[in-house]
N, C-alpha and C positions, 0 to 999 in steps of 0.2 A: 535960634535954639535948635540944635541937632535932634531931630526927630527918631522919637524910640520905637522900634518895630515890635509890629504889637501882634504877632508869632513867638515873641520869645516865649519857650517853655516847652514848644513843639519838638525841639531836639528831643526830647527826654521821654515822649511819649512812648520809644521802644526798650524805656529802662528793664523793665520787670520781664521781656521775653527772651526766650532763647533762640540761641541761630536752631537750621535745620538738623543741626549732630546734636542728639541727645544725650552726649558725652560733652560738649562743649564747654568749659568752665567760664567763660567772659561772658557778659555781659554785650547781647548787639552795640549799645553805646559806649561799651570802652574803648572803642575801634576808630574815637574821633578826642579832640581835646577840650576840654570847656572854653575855651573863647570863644570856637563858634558859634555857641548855643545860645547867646544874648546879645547881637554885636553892640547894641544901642545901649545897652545900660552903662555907666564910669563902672571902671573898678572895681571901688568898694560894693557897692550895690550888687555887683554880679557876686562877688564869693559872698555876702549875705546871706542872699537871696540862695548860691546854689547848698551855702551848709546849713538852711534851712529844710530845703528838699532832699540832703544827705539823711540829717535825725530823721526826718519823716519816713523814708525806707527804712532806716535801721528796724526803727521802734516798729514797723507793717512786716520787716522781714523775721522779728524777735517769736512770734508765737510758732512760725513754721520752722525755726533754729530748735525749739524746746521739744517738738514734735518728735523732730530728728531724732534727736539726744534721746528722748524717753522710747523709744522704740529699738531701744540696742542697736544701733546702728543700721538699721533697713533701713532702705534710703530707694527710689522711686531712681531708673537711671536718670542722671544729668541734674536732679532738684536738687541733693547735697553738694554736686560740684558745683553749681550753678550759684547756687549761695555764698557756697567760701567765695569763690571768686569776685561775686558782687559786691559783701564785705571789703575785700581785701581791695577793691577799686576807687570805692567808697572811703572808705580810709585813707587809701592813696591821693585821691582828689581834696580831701581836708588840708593837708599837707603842702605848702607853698611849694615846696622843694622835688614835688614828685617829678618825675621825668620815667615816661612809659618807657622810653629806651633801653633804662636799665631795669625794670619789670621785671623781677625775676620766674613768673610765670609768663611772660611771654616770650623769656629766652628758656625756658626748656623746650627739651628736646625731646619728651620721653615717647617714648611706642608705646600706643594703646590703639585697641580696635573699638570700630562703633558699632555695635550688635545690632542696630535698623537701619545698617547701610550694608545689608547684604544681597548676592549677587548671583548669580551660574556663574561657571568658571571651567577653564578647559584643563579637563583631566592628562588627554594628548591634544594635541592641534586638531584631529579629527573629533575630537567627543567633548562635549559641552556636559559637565556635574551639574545637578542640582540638590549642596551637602545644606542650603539654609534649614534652622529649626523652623518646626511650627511657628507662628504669630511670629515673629524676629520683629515685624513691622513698628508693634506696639511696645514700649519702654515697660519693664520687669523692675522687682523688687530686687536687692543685692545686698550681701553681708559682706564689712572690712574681712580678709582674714584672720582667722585668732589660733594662734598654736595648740596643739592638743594639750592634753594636761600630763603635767610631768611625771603625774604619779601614774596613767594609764600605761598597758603593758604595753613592751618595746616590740617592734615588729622587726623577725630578724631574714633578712632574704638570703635563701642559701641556693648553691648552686644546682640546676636542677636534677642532677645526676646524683645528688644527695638524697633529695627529700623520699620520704616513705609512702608505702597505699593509702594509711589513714589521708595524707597528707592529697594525695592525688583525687583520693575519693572525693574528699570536700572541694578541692579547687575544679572538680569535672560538675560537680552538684550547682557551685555558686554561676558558674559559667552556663551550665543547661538554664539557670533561673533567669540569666541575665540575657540569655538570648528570646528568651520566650516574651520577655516586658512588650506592650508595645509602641512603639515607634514615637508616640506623642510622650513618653517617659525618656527623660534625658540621660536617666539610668542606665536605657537599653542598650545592648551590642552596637545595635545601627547606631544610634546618635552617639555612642563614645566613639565607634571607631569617626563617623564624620567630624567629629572633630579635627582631625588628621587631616583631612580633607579642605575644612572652615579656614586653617590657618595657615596650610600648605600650597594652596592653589590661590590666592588672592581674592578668595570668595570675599572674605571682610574689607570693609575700608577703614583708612588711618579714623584715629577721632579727629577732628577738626580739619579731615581733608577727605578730598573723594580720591587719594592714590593708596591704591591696593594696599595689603598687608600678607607677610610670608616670612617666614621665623625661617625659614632655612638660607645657607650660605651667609648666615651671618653670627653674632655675639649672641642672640637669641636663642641659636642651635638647642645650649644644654638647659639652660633655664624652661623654658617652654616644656621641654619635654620631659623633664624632673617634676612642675605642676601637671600636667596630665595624668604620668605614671601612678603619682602621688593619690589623686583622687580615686582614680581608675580601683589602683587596690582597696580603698578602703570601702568603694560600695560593693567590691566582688566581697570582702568581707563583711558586710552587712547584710546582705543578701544572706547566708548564713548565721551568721548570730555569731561571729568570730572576731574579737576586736586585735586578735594577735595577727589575723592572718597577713603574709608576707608575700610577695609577688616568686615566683622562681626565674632564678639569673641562668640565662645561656653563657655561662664562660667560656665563649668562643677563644679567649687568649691565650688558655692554658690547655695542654695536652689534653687531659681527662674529658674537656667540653666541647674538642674541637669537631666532635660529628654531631648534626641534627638530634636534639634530643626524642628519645622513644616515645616515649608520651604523646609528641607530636603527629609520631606517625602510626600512630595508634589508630586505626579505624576508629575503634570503639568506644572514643572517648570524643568528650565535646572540641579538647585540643585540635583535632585532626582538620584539614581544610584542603579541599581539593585541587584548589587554585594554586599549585606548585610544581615545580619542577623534581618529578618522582626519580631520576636517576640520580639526587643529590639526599635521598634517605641513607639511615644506616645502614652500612657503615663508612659510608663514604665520608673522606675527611675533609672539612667546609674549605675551601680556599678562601683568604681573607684577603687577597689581591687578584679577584677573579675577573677576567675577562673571556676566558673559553675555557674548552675541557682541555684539561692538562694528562701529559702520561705519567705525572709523578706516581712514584711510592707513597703509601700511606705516610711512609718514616721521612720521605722527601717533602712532601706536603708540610707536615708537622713542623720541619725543619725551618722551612721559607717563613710558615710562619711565626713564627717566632722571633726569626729575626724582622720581617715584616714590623711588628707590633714593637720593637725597637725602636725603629727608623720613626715612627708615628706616634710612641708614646714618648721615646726621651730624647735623641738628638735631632729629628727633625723640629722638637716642639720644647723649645727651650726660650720661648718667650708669647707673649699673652696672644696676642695676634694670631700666632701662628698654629694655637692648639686651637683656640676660643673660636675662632675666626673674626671678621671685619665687624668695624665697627658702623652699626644702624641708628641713624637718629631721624626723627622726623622731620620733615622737610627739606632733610639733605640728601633724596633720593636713595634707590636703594643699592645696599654695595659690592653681592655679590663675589665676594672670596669666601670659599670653606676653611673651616681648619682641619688639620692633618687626620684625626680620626674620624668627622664629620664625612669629606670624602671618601678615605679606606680606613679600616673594615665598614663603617657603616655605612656607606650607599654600596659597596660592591659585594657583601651578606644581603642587603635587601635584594639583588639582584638575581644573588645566586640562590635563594630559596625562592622567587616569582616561578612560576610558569614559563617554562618556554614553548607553550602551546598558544600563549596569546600575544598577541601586538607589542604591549608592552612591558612583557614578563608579569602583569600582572600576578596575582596581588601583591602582594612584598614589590614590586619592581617599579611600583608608582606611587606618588605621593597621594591624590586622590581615594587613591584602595587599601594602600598600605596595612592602615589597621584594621582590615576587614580579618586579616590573620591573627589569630590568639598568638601566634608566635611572636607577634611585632612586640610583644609586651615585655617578652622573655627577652627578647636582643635588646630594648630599648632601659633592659634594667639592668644589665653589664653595662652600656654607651654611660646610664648613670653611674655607676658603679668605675669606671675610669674616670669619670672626669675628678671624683673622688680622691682616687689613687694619684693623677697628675698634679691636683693640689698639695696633697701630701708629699711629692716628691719633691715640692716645690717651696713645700714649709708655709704655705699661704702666701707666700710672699710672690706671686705674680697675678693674686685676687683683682678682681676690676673693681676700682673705685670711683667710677665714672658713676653720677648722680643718673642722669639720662639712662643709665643700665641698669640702677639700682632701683628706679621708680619706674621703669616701663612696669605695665599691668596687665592682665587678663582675665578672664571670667570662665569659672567650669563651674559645675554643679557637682554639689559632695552627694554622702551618703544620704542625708535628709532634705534632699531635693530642694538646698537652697542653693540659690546665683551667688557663686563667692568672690568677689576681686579681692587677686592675689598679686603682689608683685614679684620683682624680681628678689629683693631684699628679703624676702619673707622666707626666698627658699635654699638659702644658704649654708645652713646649720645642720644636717640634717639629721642631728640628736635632737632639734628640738622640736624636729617633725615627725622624732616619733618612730624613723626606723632607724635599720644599721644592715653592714652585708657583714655577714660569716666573713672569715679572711682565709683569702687561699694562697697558693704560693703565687709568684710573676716570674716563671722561668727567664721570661722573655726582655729582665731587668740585665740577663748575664748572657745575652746573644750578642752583642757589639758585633757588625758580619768586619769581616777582611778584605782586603784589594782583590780580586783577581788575579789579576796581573801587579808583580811587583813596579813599585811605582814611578822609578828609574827608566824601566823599559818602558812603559807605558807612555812616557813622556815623550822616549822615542821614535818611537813607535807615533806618534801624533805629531808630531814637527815634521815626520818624512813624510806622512799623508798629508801636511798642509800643504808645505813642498808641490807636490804632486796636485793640487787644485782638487784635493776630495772633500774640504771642507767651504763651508760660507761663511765669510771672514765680518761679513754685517750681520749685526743681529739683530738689526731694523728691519721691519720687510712691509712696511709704509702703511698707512691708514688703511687698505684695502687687505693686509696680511698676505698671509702663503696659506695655503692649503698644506694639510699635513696629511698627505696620502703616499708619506715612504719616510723613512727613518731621517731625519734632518741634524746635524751636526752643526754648532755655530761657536764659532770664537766670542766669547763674553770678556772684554776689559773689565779691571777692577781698579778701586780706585787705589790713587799713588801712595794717600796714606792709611791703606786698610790695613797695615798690623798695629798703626796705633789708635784706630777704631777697636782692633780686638782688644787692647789693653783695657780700655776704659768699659769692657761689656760690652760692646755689638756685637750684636747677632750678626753673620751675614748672610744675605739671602737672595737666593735666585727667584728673580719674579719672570714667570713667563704671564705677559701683557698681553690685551686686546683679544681674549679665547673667544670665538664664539665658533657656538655649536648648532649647525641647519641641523632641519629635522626630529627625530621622533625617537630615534635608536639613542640605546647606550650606548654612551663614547668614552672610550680611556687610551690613555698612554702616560706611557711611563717614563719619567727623567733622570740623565744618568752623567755624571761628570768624569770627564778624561778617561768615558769606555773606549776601550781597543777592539773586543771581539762581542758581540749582540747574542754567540750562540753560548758564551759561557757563562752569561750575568742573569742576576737573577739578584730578588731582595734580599738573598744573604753575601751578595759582591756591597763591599761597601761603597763600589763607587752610584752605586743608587740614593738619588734626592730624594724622591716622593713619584707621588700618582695622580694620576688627574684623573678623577671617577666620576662620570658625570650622568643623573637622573635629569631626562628633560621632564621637561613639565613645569605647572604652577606659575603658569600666567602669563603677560606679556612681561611684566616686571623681572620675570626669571628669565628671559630671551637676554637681555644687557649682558654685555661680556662680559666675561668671569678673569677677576687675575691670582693666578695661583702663584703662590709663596709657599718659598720652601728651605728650612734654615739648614747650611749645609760647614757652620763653621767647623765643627767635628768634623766633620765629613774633611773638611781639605786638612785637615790637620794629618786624620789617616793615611792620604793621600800622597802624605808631604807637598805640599802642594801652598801651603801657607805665605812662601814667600813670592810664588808668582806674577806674575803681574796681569795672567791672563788665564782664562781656563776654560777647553773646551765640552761644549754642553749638548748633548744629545738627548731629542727626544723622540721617541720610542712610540709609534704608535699601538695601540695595541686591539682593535678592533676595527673591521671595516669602516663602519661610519666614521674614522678619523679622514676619510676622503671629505668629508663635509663638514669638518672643523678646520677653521683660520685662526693666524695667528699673527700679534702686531708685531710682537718682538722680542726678545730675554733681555735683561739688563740683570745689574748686582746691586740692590740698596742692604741698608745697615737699618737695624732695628735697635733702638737701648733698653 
């Protein structure tokens, strides 16, 4: 007689615990299969014996399910996930037919952070943040999201160069109260702007992993920062006693908004912050593709940009990838590509309002500090306010339907200083969140810029210099890269059948590979196809791709090379350029620190 080990049961003894992520949904023992757990009993006896020990949890896990339920959804972190899960395993294991493999909770993907796996984090390589909240340690209470009520008044955001004194009065009142809170109120100035800090620098870790967590260069970008905006406003309006009140939009993209708004640089108002770069006050016109001081005319200025917000709101950004940026999911490490307006104007505005009195342009000029500026809130509700207008241009119809994006999650505190997890999904609508922007014109819809050079000569003009060995005919330059410390010209193949890729809808796109960026400094340069002369081009030469704008910071995670994507099928069409079979690709550096950026190599991929 085959002898029965008389440990069976012992498996099961870490049923009811959770791993060390307080976010964790599994069950420690869902991590193994029920065979192991009785080897010595037949068969029948073991699934007896285990969906006896199933009932038995259910009916022990049924009074703290009712708990739940009756407390409107306050849930202790991890004890509500913790639950479903354990149900849902539990049910799974009743079922002859389960198979973990296709588990559909343990094939997502989603991004969420673990609020007691927080950290220091390096604000630059020199300086170690400490943005963690009070207690982080100990697991908080937390509310589902629920949408405001339909019938509460709309909050409507208008451009700040609109709004009136009444209006300034009150948002300088809500802002004096909110800076005054102190520090252990999650309300306060310091812990909203840390926020900024929390999710930008890898201060958090993944839930159910200890590798970091950072919303920026990826599909996160606009979501994230639509929930912050979102709550940010509605406690400055409670602070107040004001349910209508509306954030003010910097319309950086249209003529009227394109200088630093007054308010800001108002001494005398709570707006004001010292931490900036004071030669870039009114009236000086914001460059929206900044990398030094320019001799432009104010009219010059205005011009570039314009067509700038072109190139970045419609023919560079004609497919999801490419506006949204890369796509992030858990455990697939992180990815690393911006999208076109994530990069410029919004990293090279934070840039250009930072300090150039400090290290790292600070505040605007780092992710850590960033929203230490009342301003950030202003530019971050345009950055909303386009992704808006890009939908719309786009009919919804390039929305992301990826579950993994629509269920990543995160946690702010509202106006009534409850922990709210909100997803991505929740913030989509955003009628039914309760605001809306004023609608201004988009000059910058009827800038399409021109060749430079007609594009006949041009072509010429670039075969006699290839001729001549001024160009590098590879555009691989091997695992170790090239340094970009002088203007580099590369022959890029395309493929044989890229005009019947364009038939079918591909995008095509120049991906400059393997970027990494040493060091501390802001680094940009600019990319340009089939340029002739470097001293005539500029963002309204249509032969300009895009920009590389790059904020270092935010971790070891954000050191991974960066590959920039840049859809340029418009672009060759202006060009005439369509039927080539090759095309050459020049990039532009455009600040010193490009001596300390490498690069693997340009190729052409197609996007559908």
């Amino acid at each position: 007689m085959r002898k029965v080990d008389q440990s069976c049961g012992k498996g099961l003894s870490g049923l009811g615990r959770a791993s060390k992520d307080p976010l964790r949904r599994e069950a420690s023992v869902g991590e193994t299969g029920t065979e192991d757990l009785c080897p010595g009993f037949p068969a029948m006896e073991k699934k007896k014996w285990i969906l006896t020990v199933v009932l038995a949890l259910i009916v022990a896990m049924l009074p703290l399910t009712f708990r739940i339920l009756e407390s409107h959804q306050v849930q202790r972190l991890y004890t509500g996930e913790l639950t479903d899960m354990i149900l849902g395993k539990l049910g799974g294991w009743a079922s002859s037919n389960h198979d973990l493999s296709t588990d559909k909770a343990l094939a997502s993907k989603f991004i969420a952070p673990n609020l007691t796996a927080c950290h220091p984090s390096y604000g630059r390589p020199d300086l170690l943040v400490h943005c963690c909240p009070p207690g982080f340690e100990s697991p908080v209470p937390f509310v589902d999201f629920q949408f405001p009520d339909p019938q509460s008044p709309k909050r409507v955001r208008r451009p700040v160069q609109l709004v009136d004194e009444n209006y300034i009065a009150k948002y300088n009142k809500a802002l004096s109260i909110m800076k005054s809170l102190p520090y252990d109120d999650p309300r306060s100035f310091a812990r909203q702007a840390n926020l900024h800090c929390l999710f930008c620098t890898g201060a958090y870790d993944q839930q159910n992993s200890n590798t970091p967590l950072s919303i920026h260069r990826t599909w996160l970008f606009f979501p994230w920062h639509r929930m912050m905006i979102y709550f940010h406003e509605r406690i400055i309006g409670s602070l107040i006693g004001d349910d209508t009140f509306a954030f003010p939009v910097w319309t950086w993209d249209i003529p009227e908004g394109m200088v630093m708004p007054d308010i800001y640089a108002n001494m005398n108002l709570s707006f004001f912050h010292k931490v900036r770069d004071f030669s870039h006050f009114p009236p000086r016109v914001a460059d929206l593709n900044y990398f030094e001081e320019t001799n432009l005319s104010p009219q010059e200025q205005l011009d570039t940009n314009l067509a700038f917000m072109y190139n970045q709101m419609v023919s560079g950004a004609k497919k999801t990838e490419l506006f949204m940026g890369c796509t992030y999911k858990a455990n697939e490490g992180y990815c690393n590509s911006p999208g076109t307006v994530e990069s410029a104007p919004h990293n090279t505005l934070h840039t250009w309002v930072g300090s150039n009195l400090e290290p790292g342009r600070e505040d605007m000029g780092k992710f850590y500090s960033a929203a230490r500026d009342p301003i950030f809130y202003a530019h971050h509700s345009n950055i909303d306010r386009l992704w808006e207008v890009w939908r719309e241009i786009h009919k919804h119809e390039l929305d992301i339907k990826d579950p993994d994006w629509l269920n990543s999650f995160f946690f702010f505190y509202d106006e009534n200083l409850k922990l709210v997890k909100i997803k991505v999904r929740d913030v989509l609508d955003i009628s039914k969140l309760g605001y809306s922007y004023e609608e201004v014109d988009r000059p910058w819809l009827n800038k399409r810029p021109t060749p430079s050079v007609p594009p006949k000569v041009a072509r010429q003009i670039l075969k006699s210099k290839e001729n001549e060995n001024q160009f590098r005919l590879s555009s691989d330059f091997g695992p170790h890269g090239r340094a970009l410390d002088a203007s580099l010209t590369v022959k890029v193949n395309r493929s044989k059948n890229h005009l019947t890729k364009r038939e079918k809808g591909e995008e095509e796109v120049i991906v400059v590979h393997g970027i990494e960026v040493k060091g501390d400094a802001y680094a940009k340069f600019d990319v340009y196809v089939n340029m002739v002369d470097q001293t005539i081009i500029s963002p309204k030469s249509r032969e300009f791709a895009g920009t590389f704008a790059h904020i270092p910071g935010g971790g070891e995670m954000m050191k991974r090379k960066i590959d920039l994507k840049l859809g340029v099928s418009e672009l060759l069409e202006d060009l005439e350029a369509m039927e080539d079979e090759s095309i050459w690709v020049t990039l532009l550096p455009r600040t010193a620190s490009c001596s300390s950026v490498t690069i693997e190599g340009v190729q052409i991929k197609y996007i559908k």
